[in-house]
Structures are given as C-alpha cells and as structure tokens.
N, C-alpha and C positions, 0 to 999 in steps of 0.2 A: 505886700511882698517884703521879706525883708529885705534889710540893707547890707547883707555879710558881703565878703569876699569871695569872687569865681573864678576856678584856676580854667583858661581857655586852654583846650589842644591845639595844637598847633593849626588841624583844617578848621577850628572854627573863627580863630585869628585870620587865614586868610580869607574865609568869608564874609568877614566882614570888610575887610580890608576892600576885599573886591566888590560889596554891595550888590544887588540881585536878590531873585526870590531866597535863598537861601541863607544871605543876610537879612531879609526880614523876618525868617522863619528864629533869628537867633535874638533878632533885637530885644522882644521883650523877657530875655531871660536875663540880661546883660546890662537894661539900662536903670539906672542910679546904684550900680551898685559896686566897687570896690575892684579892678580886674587886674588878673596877675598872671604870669606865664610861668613855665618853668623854663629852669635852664637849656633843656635839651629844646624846647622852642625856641630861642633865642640860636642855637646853633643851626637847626634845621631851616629857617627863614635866611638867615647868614647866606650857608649853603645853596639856597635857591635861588638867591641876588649872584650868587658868584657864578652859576652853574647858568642861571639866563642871561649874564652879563650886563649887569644891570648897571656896573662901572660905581663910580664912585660916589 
C-alpha cells in the first residue's frame, strides 16, 4: 500500500474519532500513512464542540 498522504472529510474524522464498525471500515485505508484535514474540517469540528457544548 502506499505510504502518500489522505485528505480525511470531515465524517471520516469523526468516525474514527468515534470508533465503531465504521471506523474499521476506514481503518485500513488510513493506517501508516500521512493524514491531513482541510481547513473547513478544522472549522466544522470547531462548530460541533461549540454547538454540543463540549466547553473548553
């Protein structure tokens, strides 16, 4: 497999975040290899800690 870089979207960030079949379904596309988000993931996550109150 190689070893490049994977931009994750944002629901595959939370899936794994969250683990469950869903995260295993992503596991072996994602491990040993280089993983990066985009911007607008990094706001959309933001926004969901703020919006469920996930505090500080």
């Amino acid at each position: 497999m190689n070893n490049g870089t994977v931009i994750l979207d944002t629901n595959i960030v939370s899936y794994l975040m969250k683990g469950g079949s869903l995260a295993e379904a992503y596991a072996p596309h994602v491990q040993g290899r280089l993983l990066a988000i985009a911007f607008i993931t990094v706001g959309e996550m933001y926004f969901g800690a703020e919006y469920k109150n996930w505090g500080e």
